[in-house]
N, C-alpha and C positions, 0 to 999 in steps of 0.2 A: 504494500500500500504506500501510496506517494502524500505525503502533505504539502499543504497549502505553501508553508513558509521551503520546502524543500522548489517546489514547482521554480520559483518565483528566485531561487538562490542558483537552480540549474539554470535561467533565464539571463539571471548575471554572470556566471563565469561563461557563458556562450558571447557575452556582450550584444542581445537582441533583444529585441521586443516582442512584446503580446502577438502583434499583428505577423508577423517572421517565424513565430512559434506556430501561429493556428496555420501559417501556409504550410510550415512543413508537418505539419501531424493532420491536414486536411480538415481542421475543423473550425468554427467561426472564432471569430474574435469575444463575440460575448461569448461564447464557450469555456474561453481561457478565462477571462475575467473572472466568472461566478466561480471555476474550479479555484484560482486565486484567490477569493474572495472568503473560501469557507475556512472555518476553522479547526485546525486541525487538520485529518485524514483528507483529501479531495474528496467531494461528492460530486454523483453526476454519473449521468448513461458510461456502465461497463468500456463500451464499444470506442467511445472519444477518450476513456482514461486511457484505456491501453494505445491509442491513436500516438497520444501525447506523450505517454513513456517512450514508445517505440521511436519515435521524433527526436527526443533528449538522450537516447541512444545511440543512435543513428548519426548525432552530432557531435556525439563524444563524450559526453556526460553520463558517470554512472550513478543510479543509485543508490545507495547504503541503506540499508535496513536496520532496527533496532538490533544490538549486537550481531550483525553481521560483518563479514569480512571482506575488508577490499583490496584483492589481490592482482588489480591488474598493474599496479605502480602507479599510477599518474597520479599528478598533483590533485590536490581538492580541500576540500575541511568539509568537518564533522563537527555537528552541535553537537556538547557532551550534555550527559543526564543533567536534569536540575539540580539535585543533589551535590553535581561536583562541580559547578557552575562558580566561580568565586564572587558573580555580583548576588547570589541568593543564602550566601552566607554558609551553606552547606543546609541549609534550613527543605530546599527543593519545591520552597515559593516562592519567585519574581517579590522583591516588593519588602519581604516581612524583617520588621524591625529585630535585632538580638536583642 
């Protein structure tokens, strides 16, 4: 499964836009938007998620999964758990005072 803030981070190291994503994954532009838009996990017709991954593929971008391994070598970043995050204090809530 792809998230919103993943979509959107694969979008930046391509250096493209919305409308350059929806050409090469065939699907519209408010397509990308609202998948963009949600929070969390993408939602939205099976058919255009996998359009999209296959697209951010296909361009060079791989995706990371929760603990999963990324073995092809090439450069990237990985958001680490919130937990290990140093602006959430180790607390693993955005925001919460020590």
């Amino acid at each position: 499964m792809i998230t919103s803030a993943q979509m959107r981070a694969a979008r930046a190291l391509l250096g493209i836009d919305q409308k350059t994503l929806a050409q090469r994954a065939g699907v519209s532009v408010p397509t990308i938007q609202r998948m963009e838009a949600s929070g969390g996990n993408v939602r939205g017709v099976v058919d255009s998620l996998i359009k999209v991954v296959d697209a951010l593929n296909a361009s060079g971008v791989e995706l990371i999964g929760d603990g999963a391994q990324s073995l092809s070598g090439g450069r990237g970043v990985r958001l680490m758990e919130a937990a290990a995050r140093p602006e959430t204090g180790g607390t693993g809530k955005e925001g919460d005072a020590d």
